[in-house]
N, C-alpha and C positions, 0 to 999 in steps of 0.2 A: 915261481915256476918250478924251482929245484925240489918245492915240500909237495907239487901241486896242490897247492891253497886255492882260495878263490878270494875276489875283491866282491866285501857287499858296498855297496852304495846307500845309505840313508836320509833322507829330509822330511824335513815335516808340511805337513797342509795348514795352515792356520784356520781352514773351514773345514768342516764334516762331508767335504767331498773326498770321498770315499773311490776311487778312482785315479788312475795317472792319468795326466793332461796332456794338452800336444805338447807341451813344452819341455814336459818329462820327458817322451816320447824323446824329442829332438837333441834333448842334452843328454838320453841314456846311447844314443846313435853316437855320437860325438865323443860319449866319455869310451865308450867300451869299443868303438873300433880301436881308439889308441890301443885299451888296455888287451886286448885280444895280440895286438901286431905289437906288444910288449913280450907277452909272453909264451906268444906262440909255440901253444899247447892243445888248443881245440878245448878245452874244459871252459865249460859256462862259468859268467858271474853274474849278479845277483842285484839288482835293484827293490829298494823299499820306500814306505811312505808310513809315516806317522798319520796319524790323524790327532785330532786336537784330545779328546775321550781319550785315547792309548791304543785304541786297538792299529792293527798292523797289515797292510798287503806288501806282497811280494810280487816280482816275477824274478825269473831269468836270463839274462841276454847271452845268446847263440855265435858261434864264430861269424855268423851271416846275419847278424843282428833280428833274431828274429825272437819274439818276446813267449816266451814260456810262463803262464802263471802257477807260481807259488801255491801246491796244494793247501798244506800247515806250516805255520811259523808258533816254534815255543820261543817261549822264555823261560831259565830255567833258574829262577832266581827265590828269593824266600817265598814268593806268593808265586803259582805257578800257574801260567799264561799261556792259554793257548787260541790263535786266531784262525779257523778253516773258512778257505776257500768259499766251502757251502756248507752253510749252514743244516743243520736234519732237522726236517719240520713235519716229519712221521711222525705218530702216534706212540704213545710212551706205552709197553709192553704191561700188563696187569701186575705186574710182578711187581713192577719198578714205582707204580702208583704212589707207595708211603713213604720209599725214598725221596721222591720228588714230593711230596710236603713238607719233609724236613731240610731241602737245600735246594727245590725248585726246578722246573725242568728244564732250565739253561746249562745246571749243572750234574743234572742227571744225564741227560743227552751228552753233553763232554766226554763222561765216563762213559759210557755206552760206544763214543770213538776213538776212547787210549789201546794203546796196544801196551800193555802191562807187562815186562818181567820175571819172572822170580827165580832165582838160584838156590837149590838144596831143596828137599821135598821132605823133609825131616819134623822134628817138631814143629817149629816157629814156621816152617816153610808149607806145609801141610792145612795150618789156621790162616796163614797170609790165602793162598787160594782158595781155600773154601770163602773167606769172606770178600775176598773179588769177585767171585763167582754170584755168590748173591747180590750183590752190588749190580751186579751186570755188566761187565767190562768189556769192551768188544771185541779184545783179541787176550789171550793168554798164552804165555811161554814160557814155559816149565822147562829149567835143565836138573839134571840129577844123575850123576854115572849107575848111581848103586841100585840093588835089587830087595824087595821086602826080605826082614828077615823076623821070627818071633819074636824078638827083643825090639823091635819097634812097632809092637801093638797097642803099645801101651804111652802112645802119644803121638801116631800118626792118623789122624781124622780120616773115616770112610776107607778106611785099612780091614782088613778081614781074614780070618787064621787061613781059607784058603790064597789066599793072595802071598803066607808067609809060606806054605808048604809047597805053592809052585815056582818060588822066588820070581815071583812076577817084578819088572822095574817099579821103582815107585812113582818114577811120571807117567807111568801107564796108567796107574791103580786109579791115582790123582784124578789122571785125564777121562778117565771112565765114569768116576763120579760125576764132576761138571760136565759132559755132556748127557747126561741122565737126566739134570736139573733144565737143561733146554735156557738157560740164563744166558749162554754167553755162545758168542756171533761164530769165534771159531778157538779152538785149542791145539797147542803146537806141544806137545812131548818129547822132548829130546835126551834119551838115555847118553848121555856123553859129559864129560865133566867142560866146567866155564873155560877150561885151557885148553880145549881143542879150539884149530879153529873156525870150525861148521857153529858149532854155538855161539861161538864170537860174536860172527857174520850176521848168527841169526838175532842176538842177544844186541847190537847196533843197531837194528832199526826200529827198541822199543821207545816210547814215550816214558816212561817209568821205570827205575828196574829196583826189586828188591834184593837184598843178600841174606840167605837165612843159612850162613855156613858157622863152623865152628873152627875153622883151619883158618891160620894169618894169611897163610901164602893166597889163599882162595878169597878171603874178603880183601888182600890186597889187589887182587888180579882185577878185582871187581870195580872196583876205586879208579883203577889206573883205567879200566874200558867206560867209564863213565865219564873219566874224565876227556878221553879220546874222540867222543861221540856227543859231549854237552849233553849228558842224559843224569836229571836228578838221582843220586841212590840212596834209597831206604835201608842203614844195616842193620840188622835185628843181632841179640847177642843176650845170652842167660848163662846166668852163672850160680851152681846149686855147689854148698859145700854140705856135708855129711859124712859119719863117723860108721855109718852102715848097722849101727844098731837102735837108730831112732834120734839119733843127735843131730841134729841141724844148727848148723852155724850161720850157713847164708844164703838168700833166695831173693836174687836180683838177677836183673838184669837192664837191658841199655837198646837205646831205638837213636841210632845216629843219623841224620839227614848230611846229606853231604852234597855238597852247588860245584861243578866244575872250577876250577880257578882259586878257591878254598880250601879251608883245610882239609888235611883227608883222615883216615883211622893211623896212620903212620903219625902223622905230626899231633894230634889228640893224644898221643901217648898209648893208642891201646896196645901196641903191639913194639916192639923194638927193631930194627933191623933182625941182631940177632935171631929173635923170635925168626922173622921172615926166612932167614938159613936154614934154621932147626924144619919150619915145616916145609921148605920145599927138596931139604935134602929126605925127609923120610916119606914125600911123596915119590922123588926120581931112581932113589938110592937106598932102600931101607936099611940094606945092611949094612953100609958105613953108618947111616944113624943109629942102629942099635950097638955099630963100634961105640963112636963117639960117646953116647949116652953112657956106654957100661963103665967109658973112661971118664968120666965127669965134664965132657966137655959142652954138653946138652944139659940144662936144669928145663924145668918148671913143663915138659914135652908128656902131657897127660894123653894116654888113649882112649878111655871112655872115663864118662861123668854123670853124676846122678842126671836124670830128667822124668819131668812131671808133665802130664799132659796143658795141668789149669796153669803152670806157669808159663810153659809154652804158649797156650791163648791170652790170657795178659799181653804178653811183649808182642805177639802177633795184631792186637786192637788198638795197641798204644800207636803202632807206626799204622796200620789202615788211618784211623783218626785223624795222626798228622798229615798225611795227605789228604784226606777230605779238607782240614783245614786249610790246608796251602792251595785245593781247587777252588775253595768257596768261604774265604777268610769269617771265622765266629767266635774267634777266641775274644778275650780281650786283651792279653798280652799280645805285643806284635809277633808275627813267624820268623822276624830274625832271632828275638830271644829265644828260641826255640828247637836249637837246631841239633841239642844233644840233651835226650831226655835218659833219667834213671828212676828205678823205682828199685823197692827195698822193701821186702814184706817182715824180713825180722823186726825193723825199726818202724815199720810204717811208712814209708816215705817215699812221693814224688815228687823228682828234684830235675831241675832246667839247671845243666853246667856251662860255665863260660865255655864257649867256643874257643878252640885253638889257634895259632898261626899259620896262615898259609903254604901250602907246602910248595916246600922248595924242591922239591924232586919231580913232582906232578905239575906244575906251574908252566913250561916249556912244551906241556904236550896238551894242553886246552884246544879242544877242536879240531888236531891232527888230523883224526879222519882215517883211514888205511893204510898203514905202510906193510914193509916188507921187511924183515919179518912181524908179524900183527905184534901191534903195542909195543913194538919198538924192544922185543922182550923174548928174552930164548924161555921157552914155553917147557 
């Protein structure tokens, strides 16, 4: 009562009755008047049913025990589950025809009803939506504070030198493109960075989210609202070294999946606390950051870095993929091996890294849900 949590209730059916029974009915009465006049709060809690297959129904029980059905129930685990209500038994759009022979149209209709994510509109963030869009995704959510600017024409897809001359936002550009293509059901633009918290809000009730940022503090913020909201996250990450006159040392980067209650990009080692300090003091405070820095207290705080369009698309298809495969499992490795990929084009090479230790920082806030102040975290 003190987190406003709620209690789920779960049993199984040992038959593909598909349905609660009177009996459910009579022990959901039974169990949740107690739990109601426990916690008396007025906030519903939540009964479920297994069925023998796996899939899952829900409802809700009311202060007044009155039974609510469970629109969607995910699961947000290596293989990613999802069981509606109602099923969509519409006709699959001509577009979507070839998708649905390659993953069929139980799993083409899914996608058609995720409400997808994506944070940064930048390289990786710019190929993440376009290839949603195609895909046909049924809702998209685009945050990005910043506005075009000529220096990202040159790896932001359906970008345009007018778009850079009117400093148009780049989740507008974004959003103008995919609704031109008529692909997807609706698109949400949100000029405001992931630390406000109207994009929180609105970023909390996707089914997916990806991170296509370059800042610690911003793929950490991402982590921690993923973890807050049981919502899987996709982080995308490229990393280009060069000498600026044709010397190239390295052209990788990193597609992390991250499962609430797991580890995160913090315990993975991508980023150090440290790090965390450096970027959110030079987001809050620049000028003590550019103290710091000039006093050596700040290493490794780069402001801009090569980037390539094609490398940007790579890391963008690498993590579309792994979701395809965690909707519609084809690999043949399982998708827990899988949960931190790298690729390496000086060496050749894609590489599946052990997974990290669970983090201990993020472990206590699995499911939280809303507090005050959001994510438990001075923004």
């Amino acid at each position: 009562m003190a987190k406003h949590l709620a209690v789920l209730k779960i049993h199984s059916h040992p038959t593909e009755f598909a349905d609660f029974s009177r009996t459910d009915d009579h022990s959901d009465r039974e169990l949740f008047a107690s739990l109601h006049g426990w916690t008396d709060d007025g906030l519903p809690h939540a009964s479920a049913v297994m069925m023998e297959g796996g899939d899952i129904i829900g409802r809700f029980v009311t202060l007044d025990l009155e039974f609510l059905p469970v629109d969607r129930i995910a699961v947000a685990g290596d293989d990613l589950l999802f069981f509606d209500r109602a099923a969509s038994s519409s006709p699959l759009p001509p577009a979507q025809l070839r998708t649905a022979q390659a993953f069929g149209q139980k799993t083409t209709r899914l996608f058609s009803a995720l409400t997808v994510g994506v944070v940064g509109g930048s390289g990786t963030g710019s190929w993440t939506i376009e290839q949603l869009n195609r895909l046909g995704v049924g809702r998209l959510i685009e945050a990005d504070p910043d506005v075009m600017e000529h220096k990202n024409l040159n790896r932001i897809i359906n970008s345009r030198r007018a778009d850079a001359q009117a400093s148009r936002p780049k989740v507008a550009v974004l959003a103008d493109a995919v609704r031109a293509t008529g692909l997807v059901r609706e698109v949400i633009p949100i000029q405001k960075s992931c630390f406000h918290p109207d994009a929180i809000q609105e970023l909390a009730g996707c089914d997916v989210l990806f991170g296509c940022m370059d800042t610690h503090d911003g793929r950490d913020l991402l982590n921690r609202l993923a973890t807050f909201y049981c919502i899987p996250l996709f982080d995308l990450g490229v990393h280009l070294e060069a000498d600026g006159n044709g010397g190239v040392s390295a052209v990788c980067g990193s597609v992390h999946y991250l499962l609430p209650g797991g580890s995160s990009l913090l315990s993975r080692g991508v980023y150090t606390p440290a790090d965390l300090r450096a970027a959110a003091l030079r987001r809050t405070n620049p000028e003590q950051f550019q103290a710091e820095q000039e006093e050596g207290y700040i290493k490794r705080a780069r402001v801009n870095s090569p980037a390539v369009v094609s490398v940007n698309g790579l890391c963008a298809t690498l993590a579309i993929n792994d979701l395809l495969a965690r909707l519609h499992p084809f690999r043949n490795d399982p998708n827990s091996a899988l949960r931190w990929q790298t690729f390496d084009l000086v060496n050749t090479a894609l590489t599946s890294n052990p997974d990290g230790p669970p983090c201990r920082v993020l472990a206590k806030y699995v499911g939280r849900g809303n507090m005050n102040p959001p994510l438990d975290s001075v923004l």
